[in-house]
Steps between C-alpha positions, in 0.01 A plus 500: 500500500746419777853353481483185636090456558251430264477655166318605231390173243442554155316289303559453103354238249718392140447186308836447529771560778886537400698413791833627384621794289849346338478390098246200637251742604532732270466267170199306687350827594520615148374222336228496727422861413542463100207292533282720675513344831528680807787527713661588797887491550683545844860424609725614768785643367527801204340400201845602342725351700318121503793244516440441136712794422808340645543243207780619309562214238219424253184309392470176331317428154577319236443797265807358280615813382868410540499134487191382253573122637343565818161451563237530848581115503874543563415720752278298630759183498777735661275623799392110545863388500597867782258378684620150573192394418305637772320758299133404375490452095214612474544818648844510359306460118259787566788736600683396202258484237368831672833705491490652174146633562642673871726668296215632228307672796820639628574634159089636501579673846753713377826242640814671333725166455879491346485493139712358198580787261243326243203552823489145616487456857877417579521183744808341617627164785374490801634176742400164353343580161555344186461840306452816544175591596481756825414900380587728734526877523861634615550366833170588631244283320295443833481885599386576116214175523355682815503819340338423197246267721405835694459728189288254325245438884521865506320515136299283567381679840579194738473615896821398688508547862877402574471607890264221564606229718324163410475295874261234408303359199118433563366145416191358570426120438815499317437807272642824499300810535752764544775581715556730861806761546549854603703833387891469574460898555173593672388130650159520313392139485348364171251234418531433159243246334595322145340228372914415412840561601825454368795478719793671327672550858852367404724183673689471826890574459470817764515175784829470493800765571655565156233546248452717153177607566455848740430558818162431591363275171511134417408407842286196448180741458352265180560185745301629816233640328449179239516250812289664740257533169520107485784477242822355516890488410670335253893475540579736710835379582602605140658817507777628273782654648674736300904480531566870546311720734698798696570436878525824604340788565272305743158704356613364153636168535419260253472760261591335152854563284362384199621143329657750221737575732590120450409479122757795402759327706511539822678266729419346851740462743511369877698669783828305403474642138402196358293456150263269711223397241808288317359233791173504400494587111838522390355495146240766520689709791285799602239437222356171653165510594340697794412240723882405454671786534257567853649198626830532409501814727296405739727177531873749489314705795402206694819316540688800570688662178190830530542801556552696829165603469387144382508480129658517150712731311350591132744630325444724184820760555716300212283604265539831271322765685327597164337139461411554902301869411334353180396167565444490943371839496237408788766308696786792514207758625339304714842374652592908545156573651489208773870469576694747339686239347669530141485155324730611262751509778360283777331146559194472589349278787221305453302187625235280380156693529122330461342644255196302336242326634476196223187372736190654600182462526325188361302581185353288216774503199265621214259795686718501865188475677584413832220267612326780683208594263572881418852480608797508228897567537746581268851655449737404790234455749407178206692183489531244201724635263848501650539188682839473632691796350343782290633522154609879492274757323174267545367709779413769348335368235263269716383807698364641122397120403281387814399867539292507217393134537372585861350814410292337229382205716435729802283682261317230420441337836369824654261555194382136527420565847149484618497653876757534705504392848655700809569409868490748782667277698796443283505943473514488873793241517655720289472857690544334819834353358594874438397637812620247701895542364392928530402389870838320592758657706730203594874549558632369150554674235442400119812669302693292766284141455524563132890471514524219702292353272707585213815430757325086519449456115856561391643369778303123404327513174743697302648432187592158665330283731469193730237340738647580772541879429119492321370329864664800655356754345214343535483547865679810491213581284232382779653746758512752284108444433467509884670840542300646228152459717677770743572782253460852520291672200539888490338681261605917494489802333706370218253236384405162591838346336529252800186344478593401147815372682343312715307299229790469303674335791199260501545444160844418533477263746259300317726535148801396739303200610365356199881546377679305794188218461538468151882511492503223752310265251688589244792267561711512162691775382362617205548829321508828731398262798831386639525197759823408621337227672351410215711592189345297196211549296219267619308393171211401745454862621441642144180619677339830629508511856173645613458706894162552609592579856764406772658169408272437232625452174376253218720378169320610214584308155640727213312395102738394334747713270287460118749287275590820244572699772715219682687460146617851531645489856886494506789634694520891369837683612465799649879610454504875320134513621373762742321300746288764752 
């Protein structure tokens, strides 16, 4: 094989392709493999180090081992009312009612949760609940999920190729047949033919500057690769932005200080030393919510009382260094390792960091189908349960939900199938997508496009926004599409890492898009989605804004909230809470 020219093409048949190896993946992949269906699982990152592993708070079920009043309804009721009643109910029920079951498996797998001293799974507040209800596992409930995920695919003998770029989905007469990619280390191409795929590919918060997910994932993979299958986007301009992600060092920015830091006391501060969130929750202070804490900071930074280096002070030092070690363990190391900073001495800066896609790709509440026969999506590449703001902890548990929901209707589907029907031409569109960006030698070069690109999105669709900042980036966006025809694709000895680049600059750019489109139409301020141009709730846009393609998007009507779940939605304080 040569760098650079054509290479060797492998070719691999599964009844079911896992696009995605984060808890998503992993729990559909199981699933699928528990009943005796094959499998194939591929990702692009480590296996270990999916972004799963970066939730630190907890997972939601109403297991009512601390609290027996609560029940999957509550739950249900309190992600309904987070959502501002943009999530689906339906899909908002299943998760619910589902919960306790996520947990079971988790508990079959081997999951070592926080205990009571009488056994029971401990649980305790998370943000907007009415009880306690999120278990959790120290401070590293995500990293433990993935783990346990992996031992139990291991068992069961699941194949995982995480160095295998996914560049296109194959459809034919809109149904899927399998999917085209090629090795991040060795460039061997792969045809893969399923007779289904699930897209467990994540969201889009790596589009703009300051985000909590890593370097090179959460580009908008799940969104290129569902539209270009014939899919499309639902509310893409929803995406949370967590109040306290590190500005420096510039490799790590938007690396999370967790909300604990808030819950044990911690106090924000802007540049003049003022308590500023006594203008915008003098009641709840630094516990208010996190879509109101983001733009309480984002607000302090943008009329001039930031910091020299453009954000907040975070303040923990008042507190007795003993609570500090015990209860922010993560925080003080990870403060020492990045900055050599001591928070038991020092403030630290921070600024409001994206950090959840509620959006994603359109999918059918009760199987997330996505219209494409074959095609499903779920976990944060999914969209339908958060609506406007994510009530904290659900994550995690709708990954384990939907997981084994999908798993067990992509196991029916590709049993049910009679033949399965393949397109050479569709193969060839695909290679010739790959060889053409392998072929390119323009003058631009993607790590630089990909900033700018980042540079445009918090710049005009930030944690606030107007119409005539959304029109800008708009056609900031256009120019940017432009440049990216000229770049320069450069495969070496060191792998074929910027190829994937330059598809997850594609992907980006059509994430970024469907985000401005969507945001423009969105004219209300409503949750996370702030419009100073705009700044009341629009009771006529309690819709789903749907983007099929550039300045297309459709209002799709919500069912309405059932009447005993409605009965149970009311204003929950979140003061004392942890709210990650």
């Amino acid at each position: 094989m040569t760098v650079g020219g054509s290479s060797v093409e492998r070719q691999v048949a599964t009844s079911v392709l896992v696009i995605g190896t984060g808890g998503a993946g992993l729990r559909a992949s199981i699933e699928l493999a528990e009943r005796g269906v094959e499998v194939l699982a591929v990702g692009k990152r480590p296996r270990a180090d999916a972004h799963t592993s970066l939730a630190a708070g907890g997972i939601n079920a109403a297991l009512a081992t601390m609290d027996p009043e609560d029940s999957w309804q509550q739950h249900a009721a309190d992600t309904l009312k987070e959502s501002y009643l943009l999530a689906n109910p339906v899909t908002v029920q299943i998760v619910a009612e589902g919960a306790a079951r996520g947990i079971d498996d988790l508990e079959r797998y081997g999951m070592p949760f926080a205990r009571e001293s009488d056994g029971r799974i401990s649980q305790r507040f998370f943000g907007a609940h009415t009880y306690r209800r999120t278990a959790f596992a120290g401070d590293y409930t995500g990293l433990e999920i993935q783990r346990t995920l992996i031992n139990r695919a291991l068992q069961l003998k699941v194949p995982i190729l995480d160095t295998v770029y996914i560049s296109r989905i194959l459809v034919k007469d809109n149904v899927v047949f399998g999917a085209y990619g090629f090795d991040l280390n060795d460039g061997t191409r792969y045809v893969i033919h399923a007779d289904a795929v699930i897209l467990a590919a994540g969201g889009h918060t790596r589009i703009w500057r300051r985000t909590s997910s890593r370097r090179d994932e959460n580009t908008g993979d799940s969104f290129r690769l569902a539209v270009e299958a014939g899919g499309r986007i639902r509310d893409p301009e929803l995406v949370q932005f967590h109040p306290s992600g590190l500005i420096e060092p510039e490799n790590a920015a938007g690396t999370l200080v967790s909300e604990a830091a808030r819950g044990e006391g911690g106090q924000l501060r802007n540049n003049l030393g003022e308590r500023f969130m006594v203008r915008y929750d003098p009641e709840r202070m630094e516990l208010s919510t996190r879509d109101r804490v983001a733009l309480a900071a984002y607000t302090e930074i943008r009329e001039g009382r930031g910091t020299p280096k453009g954000g907040v002070w975070l303040d923990v030092s008042h507190l007795p260094r003993e609570t500090i070690m015990r209860r922010l363990p993560r925080v003080y190391q990870t403060l020492l390792e990045l900055q050599m900073l001591d928070i038991t001495q020092q403030p630290i800066e921070i600024a409001p960091t994206a950090h959840y896609s509620m959006g994603g790709v359109w999918v059918r509440p009760d199987d997330h189908g996505t219209g494409v026969d074959g095609l499903y999506a779920i976990g944060e590449a999914a969209s339908g349960l958060h609506g406007a703001n994510r009530l904290g902890g659900n994550s995690l548990i709708e990954l384990l939900v939907f997981g084994r929901i999908v798993g067990e209707e992509a196991a029916k589907y590709s049993k049910e199938r009679e033949s399965q029907l393949r397109s050479a031409d569709v193969l060839g569109e695909a290679r010739a997508e790959v060889d053409g960006l392998l072929a390119s030698d323009g003058p631009e070069n993607v790590r630089a496009l990909q900033r700018v690109l980042r540079d445009t999105m918090t710049t005009y669709a930030g944690v606030v926004r107007d119409e005539e900042g959304l029109l800008t980036g708009l056609s900031e966006l256009a120019a940017l599409e432009e440049r990216m025809q000229h770049v320069g694709v450069h495969p070496d000895i060191a792998g074929f890492q910027d190829l994937a680049h330059a598809f997850d600059l594609k992907s980006s750019a059509l994430a970024a898009r469907a985000t401005l489109d969507a945001a423009l139409v969105r004219r209300e301020t409503r949750g996370c989605h702030n419009r100073s141009d705009y700044p009341e709730l629009d009771e006529s846009l309690q819709v789903n804004l749907v983007w099929s393609g550039p300045g297309q998007v459709e209002q799709e009507e919500i069912p309405p909230v059932p009447a005993d779940l409605a009965g149970l939605m009311r204003e929950v304080s979140s003061a004392g809470k942890l709210v990650e």
